[in-house]
N, C-alpha and C positions, 0 to 999 in steps of 0.2 A: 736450660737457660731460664735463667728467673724473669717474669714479668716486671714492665718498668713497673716506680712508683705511677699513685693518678691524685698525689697533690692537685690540686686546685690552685693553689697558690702562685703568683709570677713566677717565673724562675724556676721553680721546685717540682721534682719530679721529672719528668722524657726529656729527651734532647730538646725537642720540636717549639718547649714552650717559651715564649717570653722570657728576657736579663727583667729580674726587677731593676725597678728605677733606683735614679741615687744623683743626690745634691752633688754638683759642679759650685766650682767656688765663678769669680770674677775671672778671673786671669785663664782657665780652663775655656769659659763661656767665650772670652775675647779670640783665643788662640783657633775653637772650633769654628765658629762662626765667621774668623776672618774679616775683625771690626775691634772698634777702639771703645775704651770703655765711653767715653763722651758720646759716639755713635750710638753707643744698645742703649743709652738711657734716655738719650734722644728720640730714638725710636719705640722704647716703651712709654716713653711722654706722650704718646701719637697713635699707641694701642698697636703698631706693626711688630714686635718682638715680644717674647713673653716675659713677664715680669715674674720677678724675683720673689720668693717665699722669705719673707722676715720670720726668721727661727731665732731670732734672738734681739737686744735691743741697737744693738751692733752689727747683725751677723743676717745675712744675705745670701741664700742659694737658689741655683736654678735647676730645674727638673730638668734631668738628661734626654728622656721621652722629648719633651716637650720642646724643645734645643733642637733634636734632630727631625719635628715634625717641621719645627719652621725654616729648617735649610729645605728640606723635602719640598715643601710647600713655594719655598724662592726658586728652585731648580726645573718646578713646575710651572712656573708664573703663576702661582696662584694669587702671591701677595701682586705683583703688577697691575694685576687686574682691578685690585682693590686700592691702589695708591691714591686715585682721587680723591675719593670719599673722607679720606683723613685730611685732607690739605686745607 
């Protein structure tokens, strides 16, 4: 049996390592997160969701990582805790 690869890279190489990341459009970001688009830009107005990478002068993505640390983070109350401080 041959040795896995030992890329370094996200994704690349053993089972075990890291999906690299990858831009979610709008309508993706609404449907995971379980909010309206008025909501998430609301809440990125207020620094509580993360904001969107401008790849273009039109064009708008959000980091998948970054999407699922902040359900992560809501399922934890992490953001609760912090709700004050923005209000």
């Amino acid at each position: 049996m041959a040795p896995e690869p030992t890329d370094s890279r996200p994704g690349i190489g053993g089972s075990n390592r890291e999906p690299p990341d990858r831009f979610l459009k709008i309508a993706e970001v609404c449907q995971r997160a379980g909010l309206g688009r008025t909501m998430i830009y609301g809440l990125i107005k207020t620094y509580r969701f993360p904001a969107p990478y401008k790849i273009g002068p039109k064009i708008a993505r959000w980091s998948e990582k970054e999407l699922l640390a902040w359900i992560t983070d809501v399922k934890d109350g992490k953001l609760a805790a912090q709700e004050g401080a923005f209000e």
